[in-house]
C-alpha positions in Angstrom: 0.0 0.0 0.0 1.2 3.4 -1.0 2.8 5.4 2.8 0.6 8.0 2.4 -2.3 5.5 2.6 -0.8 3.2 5.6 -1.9 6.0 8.4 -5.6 5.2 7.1 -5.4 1.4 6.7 -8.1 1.1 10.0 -10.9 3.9 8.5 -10.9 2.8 5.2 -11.3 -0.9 5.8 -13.9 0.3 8.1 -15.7 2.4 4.9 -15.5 -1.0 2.9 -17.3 -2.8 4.9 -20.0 -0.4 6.2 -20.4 0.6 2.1 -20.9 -3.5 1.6 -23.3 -3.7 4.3 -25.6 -0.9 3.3 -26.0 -1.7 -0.5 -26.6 -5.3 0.7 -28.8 -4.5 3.2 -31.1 -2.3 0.2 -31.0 -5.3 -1.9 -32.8 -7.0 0.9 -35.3 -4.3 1.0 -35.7 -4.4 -2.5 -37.2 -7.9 -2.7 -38.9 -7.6 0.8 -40.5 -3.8 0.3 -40.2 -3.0 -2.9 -37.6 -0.3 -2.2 -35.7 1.5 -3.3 -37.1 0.2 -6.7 -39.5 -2.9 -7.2 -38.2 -6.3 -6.1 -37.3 -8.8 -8.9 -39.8 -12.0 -10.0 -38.2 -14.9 -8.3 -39.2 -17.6 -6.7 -40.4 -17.0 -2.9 -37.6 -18.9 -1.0 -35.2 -16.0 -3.4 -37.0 -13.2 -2.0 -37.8 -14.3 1.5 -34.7 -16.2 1.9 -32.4 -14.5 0.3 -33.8 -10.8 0.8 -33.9 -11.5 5.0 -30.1 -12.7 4.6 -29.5 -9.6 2.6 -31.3 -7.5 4.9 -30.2 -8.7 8.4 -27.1 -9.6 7.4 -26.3 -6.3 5.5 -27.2 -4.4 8.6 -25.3 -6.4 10.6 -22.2 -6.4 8.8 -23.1 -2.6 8.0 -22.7 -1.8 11.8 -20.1 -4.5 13.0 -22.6 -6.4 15.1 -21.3 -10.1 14.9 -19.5 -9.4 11.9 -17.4 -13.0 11.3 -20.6 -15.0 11.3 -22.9 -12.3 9.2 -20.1 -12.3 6.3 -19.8 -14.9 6.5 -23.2 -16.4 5.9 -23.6 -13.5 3.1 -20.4 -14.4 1.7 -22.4 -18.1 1.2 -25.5 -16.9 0.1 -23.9 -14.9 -2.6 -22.0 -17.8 -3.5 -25.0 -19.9 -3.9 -26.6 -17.3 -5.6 -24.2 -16.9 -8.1 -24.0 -20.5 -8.6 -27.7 -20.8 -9.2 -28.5 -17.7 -11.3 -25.1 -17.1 -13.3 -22.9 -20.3 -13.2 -25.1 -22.5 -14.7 -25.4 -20.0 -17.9 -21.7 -19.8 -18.8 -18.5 -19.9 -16.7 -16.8 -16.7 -17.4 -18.5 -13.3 -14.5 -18.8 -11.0 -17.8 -21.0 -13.3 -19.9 -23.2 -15.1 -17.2 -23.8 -11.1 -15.4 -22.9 -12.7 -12.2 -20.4 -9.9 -11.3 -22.1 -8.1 -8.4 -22.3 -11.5 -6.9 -19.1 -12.9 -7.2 -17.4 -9.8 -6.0 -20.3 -9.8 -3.1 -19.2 -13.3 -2.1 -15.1 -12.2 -1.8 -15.7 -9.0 0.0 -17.9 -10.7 2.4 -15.5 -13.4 2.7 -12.6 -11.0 3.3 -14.9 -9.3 6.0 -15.4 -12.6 7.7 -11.5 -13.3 7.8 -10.7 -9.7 9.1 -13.6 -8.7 11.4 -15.6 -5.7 12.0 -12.6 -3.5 13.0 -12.9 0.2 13.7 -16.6 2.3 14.4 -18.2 -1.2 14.9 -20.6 -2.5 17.8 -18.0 -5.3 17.8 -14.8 -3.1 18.5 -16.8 -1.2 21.1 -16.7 -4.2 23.0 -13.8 -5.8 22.5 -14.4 -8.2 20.1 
């Protein structure tokens, strides 16, 4: 990492994951409430499944409450998710649009493996 950058390792980890949390926590409220935009025709298990994962876990993750676990159960989902609406069309991110999820089920990964760290519930109390 650039010098200049190293003094700000802790914040902007910190952005990352509270970034990843929100958007994942609107995807949940997108198939549960129709918001921000309508939710998606998929089968119900998708959207009541799925969009609860999204939505607890998102806020979870989003305020470092029980971080590990919450990533790591969102990293899953998104991994399942990619597997069962982009893998099966072709293998390659690009083609099969499975992007968002694959980069979903990394960063959420990577979350799990580092923690909530700084301006979390989690690092308030010492965990």
């Amino acid at each position: 990492m650039a010098s200049f950058m190293r003094a700000f390792q802790g914040e902007t980890y910190a952005l990352l994951r509270i970034m990843v949390g929100l958007n994942f926590l609107f995807h949940g409220t997108q198939k549960l409430f129709s918001f921000p935009k309508d939710a998606p025709d998929a089968p119900a298990f998708v959207i009541y499944g799925a969009g609860g994962i999204e939505l607890l876990g998102g806020l979870l993750v989003a305020i470092g409450l029980q971080t590990r676990w919450a990533a790591f159960i969102c990293s899953g989902t998104m991994a399942a998710a990619y597997w069962m609406a982009h893998g099966t069309k072709h293998l390659f991110p690009q083609v099969n649009q499975g992007e968002l999820a694959l980069l979903y089920c990394f960063t959420f990964l990577f979350i799990a493996a580092n923690g909530a760290g700084k301006w979390s519930v989690d690092g308030s109390r010492g965990g």
